[in-house]
N, C-alpha and C positions, 0 to 999 in steps of 0.2 A: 504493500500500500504506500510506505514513505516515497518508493522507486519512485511509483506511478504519480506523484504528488511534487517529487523535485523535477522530473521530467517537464509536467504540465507549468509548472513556476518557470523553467528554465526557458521552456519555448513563450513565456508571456514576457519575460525580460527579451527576448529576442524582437519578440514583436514590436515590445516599446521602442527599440534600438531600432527597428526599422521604420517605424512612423517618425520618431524622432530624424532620423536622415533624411526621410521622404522631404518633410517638413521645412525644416534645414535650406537642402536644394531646391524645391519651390520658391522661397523666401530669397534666396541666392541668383538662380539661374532659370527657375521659371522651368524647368525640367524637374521629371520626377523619374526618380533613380532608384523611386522602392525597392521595387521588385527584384534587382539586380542583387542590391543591398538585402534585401530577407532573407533570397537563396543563400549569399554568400556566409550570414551572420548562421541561418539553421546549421549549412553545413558545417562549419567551422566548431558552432558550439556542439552536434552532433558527435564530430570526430573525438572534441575534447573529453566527450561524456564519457565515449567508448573506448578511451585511450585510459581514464583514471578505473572505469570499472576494471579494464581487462589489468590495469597495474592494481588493484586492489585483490583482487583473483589470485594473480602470481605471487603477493606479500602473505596474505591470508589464506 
């Protein structure tokens, strides 16, 4: 249950981080670069999540 709870936190902090950007470059350049920025911020925090599990796996 915590998993499924840091997960769904982790992709809302992402979210903010992508509206935040989107926002940002609107405000800036009149272009919106969400979307670029959501994928790139999922993947990134995605990779991180799966990179400390599997290093928590191998300690523990």
């Amino acid at each position: 249950m915590g998993d499924v709870l840091s997960r769904v936190s982790l992709l809302g902090v992402v979210t903010l981080l992508a509206v935040h950007f989107e926002l940002l470059f609107v405000s800036k350049f009149g272009v919106a670069f969400w979307s670029w920025y959501f994928f790139a911020l999922v993947g990134l925090s995605a990779t991180y999540h799966w990179y400390t599990e599997r290093k928590q796996r191998v300690v523990g």
